[in-house]
C-alpha positions in Angstrom: 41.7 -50.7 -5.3 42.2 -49.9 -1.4 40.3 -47.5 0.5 43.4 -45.4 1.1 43.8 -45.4 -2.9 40.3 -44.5 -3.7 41.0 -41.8 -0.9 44.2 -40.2 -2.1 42.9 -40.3 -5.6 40.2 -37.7 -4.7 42.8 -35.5 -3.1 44.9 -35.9 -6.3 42.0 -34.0 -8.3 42.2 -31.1 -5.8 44.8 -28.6 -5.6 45.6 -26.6 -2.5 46.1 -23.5 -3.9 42.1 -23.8 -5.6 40.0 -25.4 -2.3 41.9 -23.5 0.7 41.0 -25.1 3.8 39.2 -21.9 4.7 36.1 -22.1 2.2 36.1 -26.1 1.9 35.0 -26.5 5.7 31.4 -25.4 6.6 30.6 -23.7 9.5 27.4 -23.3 11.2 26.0 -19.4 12.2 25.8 -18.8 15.5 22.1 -19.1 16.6 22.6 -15.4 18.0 22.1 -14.4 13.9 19.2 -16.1 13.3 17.7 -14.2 16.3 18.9 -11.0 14.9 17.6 -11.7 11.7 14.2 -12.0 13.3 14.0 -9.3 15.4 14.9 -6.8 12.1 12.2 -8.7 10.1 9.6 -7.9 13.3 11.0 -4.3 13.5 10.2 -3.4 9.6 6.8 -5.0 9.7 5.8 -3.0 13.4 7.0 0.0 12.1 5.1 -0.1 9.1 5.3 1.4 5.6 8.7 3.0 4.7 8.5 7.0 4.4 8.8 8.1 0.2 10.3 11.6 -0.3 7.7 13.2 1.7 8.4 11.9 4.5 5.0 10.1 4.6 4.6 6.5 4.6 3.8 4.9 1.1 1.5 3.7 0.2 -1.2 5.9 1.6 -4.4 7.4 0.5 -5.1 11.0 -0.9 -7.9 13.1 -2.5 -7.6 15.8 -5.6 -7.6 19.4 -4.6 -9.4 19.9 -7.8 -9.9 19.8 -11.5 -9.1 19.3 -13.9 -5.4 17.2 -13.3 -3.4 15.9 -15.8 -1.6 12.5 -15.0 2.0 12.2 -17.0 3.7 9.0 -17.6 6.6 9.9 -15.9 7.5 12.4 -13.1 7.6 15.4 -14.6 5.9 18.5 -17.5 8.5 16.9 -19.9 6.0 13.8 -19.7 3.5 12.9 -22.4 -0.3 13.3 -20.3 -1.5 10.1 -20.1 -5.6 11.2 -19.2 -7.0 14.1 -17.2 -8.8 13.8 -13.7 -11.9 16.1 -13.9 -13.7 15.1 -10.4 -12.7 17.3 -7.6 -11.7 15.2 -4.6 -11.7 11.8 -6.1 -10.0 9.0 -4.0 -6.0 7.9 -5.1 -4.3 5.6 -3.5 0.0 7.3 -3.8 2.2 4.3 -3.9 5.4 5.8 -5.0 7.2 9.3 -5.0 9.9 11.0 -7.1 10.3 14.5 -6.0 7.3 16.6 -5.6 5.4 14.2 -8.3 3.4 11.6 -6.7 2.9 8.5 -8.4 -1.0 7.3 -8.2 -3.8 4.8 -8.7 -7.4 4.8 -9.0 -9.8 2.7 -8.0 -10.0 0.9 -11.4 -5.6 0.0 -11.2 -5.4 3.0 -13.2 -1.9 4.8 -12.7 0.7 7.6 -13.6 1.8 10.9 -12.5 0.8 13.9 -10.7 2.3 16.9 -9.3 2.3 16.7 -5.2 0.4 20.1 -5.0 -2.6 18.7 -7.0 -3.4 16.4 -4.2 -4.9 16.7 -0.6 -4.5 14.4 2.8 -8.2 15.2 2.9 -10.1 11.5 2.7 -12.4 10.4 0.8 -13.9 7.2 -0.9 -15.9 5.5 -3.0 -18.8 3.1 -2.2 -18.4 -0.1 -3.2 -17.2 0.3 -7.0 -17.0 -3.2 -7.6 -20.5 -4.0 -5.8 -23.4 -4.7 -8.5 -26.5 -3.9 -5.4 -26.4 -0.5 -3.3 -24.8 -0.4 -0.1 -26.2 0.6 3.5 -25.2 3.7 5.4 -26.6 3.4 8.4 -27.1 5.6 11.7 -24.6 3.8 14.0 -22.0 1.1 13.2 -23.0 -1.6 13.8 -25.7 -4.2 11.6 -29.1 -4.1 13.7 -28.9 0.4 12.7 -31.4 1.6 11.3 -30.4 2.3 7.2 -30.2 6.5 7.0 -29.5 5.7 3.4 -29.1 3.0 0.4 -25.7 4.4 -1.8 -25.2 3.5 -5.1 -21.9 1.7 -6.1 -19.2 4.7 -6.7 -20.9 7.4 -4.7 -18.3 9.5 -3.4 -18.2 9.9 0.5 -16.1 12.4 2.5 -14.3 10.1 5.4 -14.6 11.3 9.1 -13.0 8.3 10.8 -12.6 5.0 10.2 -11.8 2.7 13.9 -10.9 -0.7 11.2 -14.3 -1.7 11.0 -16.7 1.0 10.0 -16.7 4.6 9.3 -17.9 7.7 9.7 -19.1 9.3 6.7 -20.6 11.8 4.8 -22.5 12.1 1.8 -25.0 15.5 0.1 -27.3 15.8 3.4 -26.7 12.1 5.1 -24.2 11.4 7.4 -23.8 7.8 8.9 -21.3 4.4 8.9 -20.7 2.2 6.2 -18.3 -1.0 6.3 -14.9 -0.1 6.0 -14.9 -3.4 3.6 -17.1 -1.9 2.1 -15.3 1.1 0.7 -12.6 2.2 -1.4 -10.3 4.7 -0.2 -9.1 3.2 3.3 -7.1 0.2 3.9 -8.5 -2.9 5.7 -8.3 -2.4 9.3 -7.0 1.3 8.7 -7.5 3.3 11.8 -7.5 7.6 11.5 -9.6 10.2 13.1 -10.8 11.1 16.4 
C-alpha cells in the first residue's frame, strides 16, 4: 500500500459535512488573552473578598448583640432551631448571606442560621481555644513586655485593633496585646482599628 493510498484512506473515513474545516484546524490564542486572563485573576484577589447581600465582604467576623439566639438550619423562622447561643458577644465568623439571615460559624466549625439583627460589627475573640497552656497578654506588643496577665484558653477578649501581628485587647480590668496568631476572632494578618 502507497503513501498516497494510506492517505486517502483516512480521508475516506471523514466526511465533510461532520469535520468542517473550521473546528478540524487548531488555532493558537492570541498571547494578549492570556494577559487578560491574568490581570482579572490579580484584580479579584487585590480587591478581596466579594460583598454578600449586605454589601460587606464575606467572610468576615461579627459578635452577638445578645442572648439568648437561636441558630436555624436554614434561612428563615420556618427553620427547625438547630442550638441556642446564650453568651452575649461571642465571636462568629459570617461566611455566607441569604437576605437579612446570616449564615455563621463558631469557633468549634459549628454552623447555621441567624437573623442579621442578632449580630454586631463589634469584635471580639477568644484566646487561644485550641491551646492546652494559658496565653500572655502583655503591656506592649512585642515579646521582651512585661506579662500584664496569663489568659486561660477561651477567655473572651473585646478587640481594639489588630496591625496583623498583635492586638490590642481588653479583658475584666486588664488591657494589653496578645498575638494575633494567637486568637480566634481575626484573620491572619487582619488589619482594623486606629
Amino acid at each position: 500500500m502507497s503513501s498516497s493510498t494510506a492517505g486517502s484512506n483516512i480521508a475516506d473515513h471523514r466526511s465533510p459535512s461532520r469535520f468542517p474545516a473550521r473546528l478540524v484546524r487548531a488555532r493558537p490564542i492570541p498571547i494578549r488573552w492570556f494577559f487578560f486572563v491574568i490581570a482579572f485573576a490579580a484584580a479579584a484577589i487585590v480587591a478581596g473578598p466579594a460583598p454578600g447581600a449586605s454589601g460587606f465582604p464575606l467572610p468576615r467576623f461579627a459578635s452577638l448583640k445578645g442572648s439568648p439566639v437561636n441558630v436555624r438550619v436554614g434561612p428563615g423562622v420556618q427553620y427547625k432551631v438547630k442550638w441556642v447561643y446564650v453568651m452575649r458577644s461571642l465571636p462568629l465568623e459570617i461566611y455566607q448571606e441569604y437576605g437579612h439571615w446570616r449564615r455563621v460559624r463558631d469557633w468549634e466549625g459549628n454552623s447555621g442560621w441567624v437573623f442579621g439583627s442578632l449580630l454586631s460589627s463589634r469584635r471580639t475573640g477568644l484566646a487561644a481555644p485550641w491551646s492546652k497552656t494559658n496565653i500572655a497578654l502583655r503591656k506592649r506588643p512585642n515579646e521582651q513586655s512585661r506579662v500584664v496577665a496569663w489568659l486561660e484558653p477561651k477567655v473572651m477578649l473585646e478587640l481594639a485593633d489588630c496591625d496583623g501581628e498583635w492586638c490590642r485587647v481588653a479583658v475584666k480590668s486588664f488591657t494589653g496585646f496578645i498575638r494575633q496568631t494567637h486568637l480566634w476572632g481575626t484573620y491572619p494578618g487582619e488589619r482594623f482599628g486606629r
